[in-house]
KEKOL-677190 format. One record per atom (N, C-alpha, C, O): atom name; x negated, y negated, z negated. Coordinates in steps of 0.1 Angstrom, whole numbers, plus 5000, padded with zeros to 4 digits. Example, Ala and Ser with C-alpha at 12.3 -4.5 7.8 and 13.67 -1.06 7.14 Angstrom:
2
+-------+------+------+------+
| lumti |   px |   py |   pz |
+-------+------+------+------+
|     N | 4868 | 5057 | 4922 |
|    CA | 4877 | 5045 | 4922 |
|     C | 4868 | 5033 | 4922 |
|     O | 4858 | 5033 | 4915 |
|     N | 4872 | 5022 | 4929 |
|    CA | 4863 | 5011 | 4929 |
|     C | 4871 | 5000 | 4921 |
|     O | 4866 | 4989 | 4920 |
+-------+------+------+------+
// end
This chain:
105
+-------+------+------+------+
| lumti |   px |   py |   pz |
+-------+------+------+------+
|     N | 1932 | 2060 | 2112 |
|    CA | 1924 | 2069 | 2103 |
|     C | 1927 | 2083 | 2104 |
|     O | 1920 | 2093 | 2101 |
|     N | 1939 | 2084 | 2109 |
|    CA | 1943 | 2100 | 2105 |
|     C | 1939 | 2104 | 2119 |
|     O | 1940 | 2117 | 2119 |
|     N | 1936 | 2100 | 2130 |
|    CA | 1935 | 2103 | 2141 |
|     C | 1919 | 2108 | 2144 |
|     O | 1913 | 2114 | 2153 |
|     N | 1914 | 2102 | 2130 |
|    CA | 1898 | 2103 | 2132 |
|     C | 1897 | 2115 | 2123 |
|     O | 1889 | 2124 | 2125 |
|     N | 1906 | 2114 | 2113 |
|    CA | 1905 | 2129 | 2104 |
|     C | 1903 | 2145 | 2113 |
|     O | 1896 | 2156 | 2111 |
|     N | 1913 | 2141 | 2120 |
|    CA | 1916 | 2151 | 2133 |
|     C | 1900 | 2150 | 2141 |
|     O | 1892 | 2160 | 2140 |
|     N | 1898 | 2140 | 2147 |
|    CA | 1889 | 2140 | 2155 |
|     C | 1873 | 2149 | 2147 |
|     O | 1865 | 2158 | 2152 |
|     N | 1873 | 2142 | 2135 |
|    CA | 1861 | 2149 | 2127 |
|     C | 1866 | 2168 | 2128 |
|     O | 1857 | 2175 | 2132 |
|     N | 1875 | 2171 | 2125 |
|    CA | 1875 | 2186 | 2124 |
|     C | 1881 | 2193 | 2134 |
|     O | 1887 | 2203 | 2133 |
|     N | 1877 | 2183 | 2148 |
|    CA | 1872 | 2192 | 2161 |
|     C | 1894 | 2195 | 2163 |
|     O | 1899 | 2206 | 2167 |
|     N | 1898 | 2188 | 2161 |
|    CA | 1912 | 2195 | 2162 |
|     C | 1920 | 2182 | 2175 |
|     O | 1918 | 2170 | 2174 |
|     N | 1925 | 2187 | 2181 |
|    CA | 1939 | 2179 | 2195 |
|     C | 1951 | 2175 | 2182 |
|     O | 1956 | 2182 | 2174 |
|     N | 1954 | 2164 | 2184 |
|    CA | 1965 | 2158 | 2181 |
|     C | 1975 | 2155 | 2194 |
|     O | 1971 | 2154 | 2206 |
|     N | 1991 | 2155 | 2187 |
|    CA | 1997 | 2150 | 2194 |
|     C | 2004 | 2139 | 2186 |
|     O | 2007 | 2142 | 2174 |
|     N | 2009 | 2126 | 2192 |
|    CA | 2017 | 2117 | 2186 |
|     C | 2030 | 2120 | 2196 |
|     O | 2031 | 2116 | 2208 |
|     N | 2040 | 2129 | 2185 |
|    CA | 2056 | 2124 | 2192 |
|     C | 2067 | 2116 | 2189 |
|     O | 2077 | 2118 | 2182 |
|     N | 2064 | 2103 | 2197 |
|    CA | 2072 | 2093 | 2195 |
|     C | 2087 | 2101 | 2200 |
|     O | 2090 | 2108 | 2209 |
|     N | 2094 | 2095 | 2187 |
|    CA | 2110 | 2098 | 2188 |
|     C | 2120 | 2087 | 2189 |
|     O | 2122 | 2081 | 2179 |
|     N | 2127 | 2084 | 2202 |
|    CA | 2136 | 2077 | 2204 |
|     C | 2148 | 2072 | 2206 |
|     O | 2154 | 2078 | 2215 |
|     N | 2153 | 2064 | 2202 |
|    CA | 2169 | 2064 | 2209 |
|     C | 2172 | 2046 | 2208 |
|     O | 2166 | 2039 | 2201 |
|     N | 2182 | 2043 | 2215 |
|    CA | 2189 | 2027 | 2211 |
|     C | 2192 | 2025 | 2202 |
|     O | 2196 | 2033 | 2194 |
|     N | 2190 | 2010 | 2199 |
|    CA | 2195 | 2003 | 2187 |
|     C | 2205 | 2002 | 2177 |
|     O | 2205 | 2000 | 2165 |
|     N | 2219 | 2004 | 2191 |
|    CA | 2231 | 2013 | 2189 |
|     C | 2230 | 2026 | 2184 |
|     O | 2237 | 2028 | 2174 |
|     N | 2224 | 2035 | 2189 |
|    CA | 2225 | 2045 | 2185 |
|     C | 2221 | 2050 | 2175 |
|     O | 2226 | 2061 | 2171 |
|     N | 2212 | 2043 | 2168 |
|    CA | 2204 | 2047 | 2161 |
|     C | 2211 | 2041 | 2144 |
|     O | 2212 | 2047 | 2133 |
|     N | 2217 | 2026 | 2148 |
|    CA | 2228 | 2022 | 2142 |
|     C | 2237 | 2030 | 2133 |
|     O | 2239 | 2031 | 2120 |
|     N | 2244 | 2037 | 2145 |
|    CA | 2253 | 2050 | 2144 |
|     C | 2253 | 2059 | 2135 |
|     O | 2261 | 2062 | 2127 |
|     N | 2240 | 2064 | 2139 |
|    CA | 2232 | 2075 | 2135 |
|     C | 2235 | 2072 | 2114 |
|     O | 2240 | 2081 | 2106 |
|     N | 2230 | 2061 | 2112 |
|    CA | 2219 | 2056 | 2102 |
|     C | 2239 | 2056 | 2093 |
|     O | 2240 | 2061 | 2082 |
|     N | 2252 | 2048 | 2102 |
|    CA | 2261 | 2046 | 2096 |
|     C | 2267 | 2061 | 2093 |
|     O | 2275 | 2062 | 2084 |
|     N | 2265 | 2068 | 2098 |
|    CA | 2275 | 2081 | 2099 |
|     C | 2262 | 2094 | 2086 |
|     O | 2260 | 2106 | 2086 |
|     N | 2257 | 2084 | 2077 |
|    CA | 2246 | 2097 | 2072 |
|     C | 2255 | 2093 | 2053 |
|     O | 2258 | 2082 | 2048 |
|     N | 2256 | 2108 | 2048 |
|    CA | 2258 | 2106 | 2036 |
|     C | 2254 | 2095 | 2022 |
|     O | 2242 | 2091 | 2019 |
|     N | 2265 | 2091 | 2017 |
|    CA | 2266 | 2080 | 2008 |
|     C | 2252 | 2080 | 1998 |
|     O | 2249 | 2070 | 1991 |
|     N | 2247 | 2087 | 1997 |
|    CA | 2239 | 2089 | 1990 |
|     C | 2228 | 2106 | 1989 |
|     O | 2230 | 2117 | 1982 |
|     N | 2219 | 2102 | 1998 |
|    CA | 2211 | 2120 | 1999 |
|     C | 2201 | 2119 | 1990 |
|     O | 2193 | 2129 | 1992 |
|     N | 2195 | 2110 | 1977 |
|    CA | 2191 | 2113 | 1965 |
|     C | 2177 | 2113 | 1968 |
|     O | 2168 | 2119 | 1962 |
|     N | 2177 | 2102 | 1984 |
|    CA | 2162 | 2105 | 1987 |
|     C | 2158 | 2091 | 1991 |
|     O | 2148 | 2085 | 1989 |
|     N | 2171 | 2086 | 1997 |
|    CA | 2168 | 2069 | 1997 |
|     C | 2176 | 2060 | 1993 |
|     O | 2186 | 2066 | 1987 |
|     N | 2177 | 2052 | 1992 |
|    CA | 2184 | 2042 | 1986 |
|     C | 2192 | 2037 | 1995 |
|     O | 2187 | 2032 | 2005 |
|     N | 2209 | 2036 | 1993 |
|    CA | 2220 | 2032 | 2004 |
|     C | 2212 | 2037 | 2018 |
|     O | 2205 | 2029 | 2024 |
|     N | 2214 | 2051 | 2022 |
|    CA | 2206 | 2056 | 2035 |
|     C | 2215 | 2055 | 2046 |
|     O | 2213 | 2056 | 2058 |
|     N | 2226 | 2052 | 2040 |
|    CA | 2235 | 2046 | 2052 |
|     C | 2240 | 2032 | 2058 |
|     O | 2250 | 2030 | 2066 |
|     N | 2232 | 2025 | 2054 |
|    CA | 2229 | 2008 | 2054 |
|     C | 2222 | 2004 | 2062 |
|     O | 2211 | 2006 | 2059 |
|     N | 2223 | 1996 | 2074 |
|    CA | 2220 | 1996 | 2088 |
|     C | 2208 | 1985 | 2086 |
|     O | 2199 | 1984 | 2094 |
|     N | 2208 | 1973 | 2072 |
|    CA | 2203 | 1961 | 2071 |
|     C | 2187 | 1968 | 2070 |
|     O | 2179 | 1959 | 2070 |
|     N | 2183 | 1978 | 2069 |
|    CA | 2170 | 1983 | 2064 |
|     C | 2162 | 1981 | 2080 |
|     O | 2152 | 1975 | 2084 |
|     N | 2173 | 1989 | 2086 |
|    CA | 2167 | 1986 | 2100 |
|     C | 2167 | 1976 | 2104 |
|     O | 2157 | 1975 | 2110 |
|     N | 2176 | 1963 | 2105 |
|    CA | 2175 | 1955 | 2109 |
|     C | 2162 | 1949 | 2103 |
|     O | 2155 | 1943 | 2112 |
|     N | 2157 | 1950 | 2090 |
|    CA | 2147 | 1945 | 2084 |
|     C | 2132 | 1950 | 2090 |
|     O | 2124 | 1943 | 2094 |
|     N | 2131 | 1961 | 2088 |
|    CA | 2121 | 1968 | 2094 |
|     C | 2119 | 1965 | 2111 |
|     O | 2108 | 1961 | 2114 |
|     N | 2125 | 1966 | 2118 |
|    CA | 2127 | 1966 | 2132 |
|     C | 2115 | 1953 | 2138 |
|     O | 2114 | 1951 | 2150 |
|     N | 2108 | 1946 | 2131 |
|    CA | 2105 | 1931 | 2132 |
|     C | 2093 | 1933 | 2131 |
|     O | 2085 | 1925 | 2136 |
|     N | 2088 | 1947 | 2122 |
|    CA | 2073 | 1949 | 2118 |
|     C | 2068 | 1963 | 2124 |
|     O | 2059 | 1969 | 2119 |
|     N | 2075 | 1966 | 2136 |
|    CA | 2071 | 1979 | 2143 |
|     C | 2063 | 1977 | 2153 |
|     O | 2063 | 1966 | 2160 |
|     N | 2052 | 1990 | 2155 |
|    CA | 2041 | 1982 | 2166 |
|     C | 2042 | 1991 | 2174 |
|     O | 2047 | 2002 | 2170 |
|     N | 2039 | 1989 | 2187 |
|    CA | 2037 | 2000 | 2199 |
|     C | 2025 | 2010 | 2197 |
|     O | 2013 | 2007 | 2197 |
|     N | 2030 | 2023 | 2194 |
|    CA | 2024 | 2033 | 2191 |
|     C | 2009 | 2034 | 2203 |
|     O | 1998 | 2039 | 2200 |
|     N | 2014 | 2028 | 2217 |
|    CA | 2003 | 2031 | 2225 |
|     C | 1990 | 2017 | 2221 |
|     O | 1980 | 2013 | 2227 |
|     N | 1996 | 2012 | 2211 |
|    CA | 1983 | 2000 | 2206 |
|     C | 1974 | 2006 | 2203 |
|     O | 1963 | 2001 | 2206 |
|     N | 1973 | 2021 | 2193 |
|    CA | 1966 | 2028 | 2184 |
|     C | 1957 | 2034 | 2199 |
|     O | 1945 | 2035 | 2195 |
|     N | 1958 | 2039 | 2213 |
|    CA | 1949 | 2041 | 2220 |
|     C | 1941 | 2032 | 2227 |
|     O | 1935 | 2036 | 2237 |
|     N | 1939 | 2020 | 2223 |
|    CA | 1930 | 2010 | 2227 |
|     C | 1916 | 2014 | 2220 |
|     O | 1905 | 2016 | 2226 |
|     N | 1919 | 2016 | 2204 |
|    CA | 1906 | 2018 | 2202 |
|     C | 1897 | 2033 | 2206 |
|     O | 1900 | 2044 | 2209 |
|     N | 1885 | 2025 | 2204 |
|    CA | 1873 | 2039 | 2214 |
|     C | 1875 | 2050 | 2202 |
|     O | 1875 | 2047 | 2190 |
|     N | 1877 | 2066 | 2209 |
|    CA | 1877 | 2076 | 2197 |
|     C | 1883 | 2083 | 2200 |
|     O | 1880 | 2094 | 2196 |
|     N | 1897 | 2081 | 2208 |
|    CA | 1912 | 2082 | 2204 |
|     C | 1915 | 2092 | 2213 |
|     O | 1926 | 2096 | 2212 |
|     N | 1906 | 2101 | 2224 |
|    CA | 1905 | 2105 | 2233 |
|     C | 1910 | 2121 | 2230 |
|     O | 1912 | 2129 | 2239 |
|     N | 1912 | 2122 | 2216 |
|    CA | 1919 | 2137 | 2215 |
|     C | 1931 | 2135 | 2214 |
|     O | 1938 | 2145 | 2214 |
|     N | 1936 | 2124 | 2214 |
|    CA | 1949 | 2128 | 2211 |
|     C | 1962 | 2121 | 2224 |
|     O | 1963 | 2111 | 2229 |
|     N | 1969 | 2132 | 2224 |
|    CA | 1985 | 2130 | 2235 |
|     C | 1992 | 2124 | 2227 |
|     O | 1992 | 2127 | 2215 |
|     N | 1999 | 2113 | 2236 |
|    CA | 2007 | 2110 | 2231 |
|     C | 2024 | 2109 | 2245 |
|     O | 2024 | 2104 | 2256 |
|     N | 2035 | 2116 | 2236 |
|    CA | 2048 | 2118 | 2246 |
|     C | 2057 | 2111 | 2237 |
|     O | 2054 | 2110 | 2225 |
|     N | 2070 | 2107 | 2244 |
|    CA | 2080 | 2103 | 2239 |
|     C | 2091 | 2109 | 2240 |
|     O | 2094 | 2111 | 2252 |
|     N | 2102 | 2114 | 2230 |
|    CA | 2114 | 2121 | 2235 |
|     C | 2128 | 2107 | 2230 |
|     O | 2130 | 2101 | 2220 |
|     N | 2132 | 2107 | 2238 |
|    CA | 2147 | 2102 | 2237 |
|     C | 2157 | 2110 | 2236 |
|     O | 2162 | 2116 | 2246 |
|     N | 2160 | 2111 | 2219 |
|    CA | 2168 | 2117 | 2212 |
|     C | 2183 | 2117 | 2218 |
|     O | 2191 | 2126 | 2215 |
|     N | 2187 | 2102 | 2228 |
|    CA | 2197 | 2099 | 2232 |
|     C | 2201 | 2106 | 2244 |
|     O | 2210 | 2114 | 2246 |
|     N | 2195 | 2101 | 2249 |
|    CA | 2193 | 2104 | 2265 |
|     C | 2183 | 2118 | 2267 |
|     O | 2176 | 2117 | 2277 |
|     N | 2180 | 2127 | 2261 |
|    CA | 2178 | 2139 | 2260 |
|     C | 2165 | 2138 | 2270 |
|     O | 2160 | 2149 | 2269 |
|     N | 2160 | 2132 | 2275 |
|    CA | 2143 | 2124 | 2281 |
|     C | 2128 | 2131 | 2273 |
|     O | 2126 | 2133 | 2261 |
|     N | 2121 | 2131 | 2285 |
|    CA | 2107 | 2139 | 2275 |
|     C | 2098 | 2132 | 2283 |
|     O | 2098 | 2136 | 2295 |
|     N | 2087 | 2121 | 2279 |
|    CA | 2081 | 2111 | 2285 |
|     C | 2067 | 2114 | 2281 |
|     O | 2062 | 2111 | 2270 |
|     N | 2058 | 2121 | 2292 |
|    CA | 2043 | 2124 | 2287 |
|     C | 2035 | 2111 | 2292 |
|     O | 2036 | 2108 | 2304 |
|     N | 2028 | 2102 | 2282 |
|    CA | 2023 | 2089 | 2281 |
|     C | 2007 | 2089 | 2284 |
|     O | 1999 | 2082 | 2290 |
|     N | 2004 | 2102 | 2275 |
|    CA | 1988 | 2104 | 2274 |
|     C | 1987 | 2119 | 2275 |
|     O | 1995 | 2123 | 2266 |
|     N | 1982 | 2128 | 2279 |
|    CA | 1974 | 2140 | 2282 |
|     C | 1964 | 2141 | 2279 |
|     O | 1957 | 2133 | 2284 |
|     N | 1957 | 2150 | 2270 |
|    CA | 1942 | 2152 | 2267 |
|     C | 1944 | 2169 | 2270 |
|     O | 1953 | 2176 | 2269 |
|     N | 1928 | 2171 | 2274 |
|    CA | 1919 | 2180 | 2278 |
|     C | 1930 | 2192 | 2276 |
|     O | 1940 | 2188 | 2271 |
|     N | 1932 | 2207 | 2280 |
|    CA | 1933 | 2216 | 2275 |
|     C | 1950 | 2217 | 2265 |
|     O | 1955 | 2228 | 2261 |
|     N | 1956 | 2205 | 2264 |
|    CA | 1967 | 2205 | 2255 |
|     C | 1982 | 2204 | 2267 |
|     O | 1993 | 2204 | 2262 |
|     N | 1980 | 2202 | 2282 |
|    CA | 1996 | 2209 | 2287 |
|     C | 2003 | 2217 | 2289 |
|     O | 2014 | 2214 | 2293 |
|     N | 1998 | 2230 | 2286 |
|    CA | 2005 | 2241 | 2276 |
|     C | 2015 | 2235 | 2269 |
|     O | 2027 | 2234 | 2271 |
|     N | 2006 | 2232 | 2260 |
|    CA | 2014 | 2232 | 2245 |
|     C | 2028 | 2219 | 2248 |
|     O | 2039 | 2217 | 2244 |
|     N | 2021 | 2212 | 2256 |
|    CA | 2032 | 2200 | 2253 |
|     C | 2047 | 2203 | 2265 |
|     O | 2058 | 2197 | 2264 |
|     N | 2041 | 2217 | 2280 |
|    CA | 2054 | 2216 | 2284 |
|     C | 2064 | 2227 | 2273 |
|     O | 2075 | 2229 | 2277 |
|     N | 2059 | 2232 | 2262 |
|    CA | 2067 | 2242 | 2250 |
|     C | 2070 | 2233 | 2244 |
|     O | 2082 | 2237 | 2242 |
|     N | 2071 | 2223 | 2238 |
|    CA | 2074 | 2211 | 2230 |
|     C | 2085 | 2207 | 2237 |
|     O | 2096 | 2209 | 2233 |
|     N | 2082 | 2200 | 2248 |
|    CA | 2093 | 2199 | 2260 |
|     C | 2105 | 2204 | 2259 |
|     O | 2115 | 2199 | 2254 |
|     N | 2101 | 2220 | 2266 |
|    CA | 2112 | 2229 | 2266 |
|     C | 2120 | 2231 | 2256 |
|     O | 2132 | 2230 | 2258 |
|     N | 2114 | 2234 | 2242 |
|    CA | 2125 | 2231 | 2234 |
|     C | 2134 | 2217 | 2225 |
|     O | 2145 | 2217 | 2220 |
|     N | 2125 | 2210 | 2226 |
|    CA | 2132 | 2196 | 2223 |
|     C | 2146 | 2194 | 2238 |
|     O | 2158 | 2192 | 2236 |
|     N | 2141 | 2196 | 2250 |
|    CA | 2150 | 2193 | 2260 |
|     C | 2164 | 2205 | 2261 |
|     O | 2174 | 2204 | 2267 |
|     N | 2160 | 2215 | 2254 |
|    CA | 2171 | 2227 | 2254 |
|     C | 2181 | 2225 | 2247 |
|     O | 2178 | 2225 | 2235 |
|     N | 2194 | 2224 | 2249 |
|    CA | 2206 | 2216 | 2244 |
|     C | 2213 | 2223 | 2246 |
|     O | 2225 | 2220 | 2243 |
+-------+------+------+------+
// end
């Protein structure tokens, strides 16, 4: 729906999938403050284990007809990686600046 919101007011979307391993992400999730007053035990890995079972492949959402404004890239957070998946019209500009600075380390 939000992709059609976009599409009604003539505007390019991009979907940036953000990634890293299961480990890593693990890590990530153990090493974050006892309490940031925004989630509940945010440093408790079982949430992900829980969630992880009900995630869908983001490239499912371009099967349906419509979908044609919007790019979709992936960056791996881990592996410092910038994966262009889908390209639309007029938007590789913008996505090798996205690039460049997500990959600038």
């Amino acid at each position: 729906q939000i992709y059609g919101i976009a599409a009604g007011c003539g505007a390019n979307v991009v979907t940036l999938e953000t990634v890293c391993s299961e480990r890593e992400a693990k890590r990530r999730i153990g090493m974050r403050n006892k309490s940031d007053r925004l989630l509940s035990d945010p440093y408790r890995t079982e949430v992900y284990d829980r969630l992880q079972g009900e995630w869908e492949p983001i490239i499912e959402d371009y099967k349906h007809p419509g979908e044609d404004h919007v790019s979709y890239v992936v960056y791996d957070s881990e592996k410092n990686t910038f994966k262009r998946i889908k390209i639309t019209k007029g938007m590789k500009g913008f996505l090798t600046r996205i690039e460049k600075i997500l990959l600038e380390k």
